[in-house]
N, C-alpha and C positions, 0 to 999 in steps of 0.2 A: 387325489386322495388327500384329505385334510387329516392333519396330526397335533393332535394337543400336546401341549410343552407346558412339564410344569418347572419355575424355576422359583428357586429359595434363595433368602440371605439370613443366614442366620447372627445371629449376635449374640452375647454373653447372655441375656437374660430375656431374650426377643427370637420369633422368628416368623418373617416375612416373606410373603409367596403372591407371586403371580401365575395365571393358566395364560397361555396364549397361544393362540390358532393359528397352526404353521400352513404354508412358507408367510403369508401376508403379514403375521407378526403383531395380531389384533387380538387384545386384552380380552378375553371372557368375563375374570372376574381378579380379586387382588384380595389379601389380607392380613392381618397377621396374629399373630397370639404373644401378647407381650405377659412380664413380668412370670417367665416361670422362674421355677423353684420357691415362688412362695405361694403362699394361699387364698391370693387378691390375682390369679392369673387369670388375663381376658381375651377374648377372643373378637377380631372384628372382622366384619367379613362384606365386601362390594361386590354386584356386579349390576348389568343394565336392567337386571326383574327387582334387584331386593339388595337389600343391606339390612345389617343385624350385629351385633353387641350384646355376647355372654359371655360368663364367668364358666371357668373349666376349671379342670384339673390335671392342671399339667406340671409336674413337681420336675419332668427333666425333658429335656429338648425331644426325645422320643415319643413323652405323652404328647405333648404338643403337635409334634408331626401327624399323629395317630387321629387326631382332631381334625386337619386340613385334609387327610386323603379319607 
């Protein structure tokens, strides 16, 4: 049975996230949504199909979360 892991790091004004497929421990994809609480917050986003760079609205680490899942 494969189980995907999501894990966060979050930071003061950042928040950083990888998925990875367990037990092997192989990255899906990665990203993160930097600069919340202002109005320039971005979103970036890796994996092996696509990568992409938008501007959100994430004014508190919650919107931001809301964006990744």
């Amino acid at each position: 049975m494969q189980l995907n892991v999501l894990v966060l790091n979050s930071g003061s004004s950042s928040l950083k996230f990888q998925v990875l497929a367990m037990p092997a421990e192989t990255r899906i994809c990665r990203g993160l949504v930097e600069r919340i609480g202002s109005d320039r917050a971005t979103m970036h986003f890796t994996s092996d199909r696509s990568q992409f760079k938008k501007s959100v609205k994430a004014g508190t680490h919650k919107e931001a979360l809301e964006h990744i899942v």
